[in-house]
C-alpha positions in Angstrom: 0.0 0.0 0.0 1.2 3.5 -0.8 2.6 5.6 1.5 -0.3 8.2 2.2 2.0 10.3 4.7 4.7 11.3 1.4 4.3 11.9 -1.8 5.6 12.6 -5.4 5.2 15.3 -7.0 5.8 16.2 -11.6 4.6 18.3 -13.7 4.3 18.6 -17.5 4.0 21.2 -20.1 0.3 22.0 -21.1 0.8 21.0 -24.5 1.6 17.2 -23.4 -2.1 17.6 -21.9 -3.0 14.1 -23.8 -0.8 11.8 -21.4 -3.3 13.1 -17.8 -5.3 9.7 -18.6 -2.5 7.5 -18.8 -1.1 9.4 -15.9 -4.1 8.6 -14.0 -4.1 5.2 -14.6 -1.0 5.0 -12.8 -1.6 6.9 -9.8 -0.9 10.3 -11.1 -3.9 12.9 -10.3 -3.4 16.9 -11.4 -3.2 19.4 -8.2 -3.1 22.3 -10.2 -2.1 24.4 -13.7 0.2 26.9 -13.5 2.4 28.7 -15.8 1.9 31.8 -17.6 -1.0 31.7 -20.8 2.3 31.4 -23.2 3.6 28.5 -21.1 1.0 26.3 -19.2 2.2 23.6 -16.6 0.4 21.1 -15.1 1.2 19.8 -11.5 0.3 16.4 -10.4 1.0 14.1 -7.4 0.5 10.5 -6.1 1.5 8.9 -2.6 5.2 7.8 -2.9 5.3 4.3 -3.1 5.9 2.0 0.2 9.3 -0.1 0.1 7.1 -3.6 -0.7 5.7 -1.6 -4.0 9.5 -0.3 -4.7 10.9 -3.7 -5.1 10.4 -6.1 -7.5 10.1 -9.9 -7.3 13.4 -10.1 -8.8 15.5 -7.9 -7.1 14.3 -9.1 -3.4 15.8 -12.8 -4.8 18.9 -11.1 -5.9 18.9 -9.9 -2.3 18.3 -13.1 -0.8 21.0 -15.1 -3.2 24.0 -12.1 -2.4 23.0 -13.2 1.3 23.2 -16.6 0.8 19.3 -17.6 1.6 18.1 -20.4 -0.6 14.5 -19.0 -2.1 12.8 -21.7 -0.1 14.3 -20.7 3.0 12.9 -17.2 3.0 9.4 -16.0 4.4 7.2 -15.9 2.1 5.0 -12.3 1.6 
């Protein structure tokens, strides 16, 4: 689950307006446009990511192997 205490923050130009739907679909949601009328900007946040959304599958196993853990000897999530 995302962190709901931190977030992270990006903007974009106006004129890449087209990408706020795929933006959304991934968390992103638009706090505000700013920018003068030559030169919009669009602000958007989401909650930062918690450590167990951060990692992937194989990089915990990396993890585990430099330590010497056999995958079966781990606790499982």
């Amino acid at each position: 689950m995302a962190n709901r205490d931190r977030w992270e923050y990006m903007f974009i130009p106006e004129t890449e307006r087209d990408r706020l739907h795929e933006l959304g679909l991934v968390g992103w949601e638009l706090i505000a446009v700013g920018g003068t009328d030559i030169d919009r900007i669009i602000y958007l946040k989401r909650p930062e990511p918690d450590l167990r959304e951060r990692v992937t599958v194989a990089q915990r196993d990396a993890y585990y192997a430099a330590l010497g853990i056999d995958h079966a000897d781990r606790i499982s999530d």
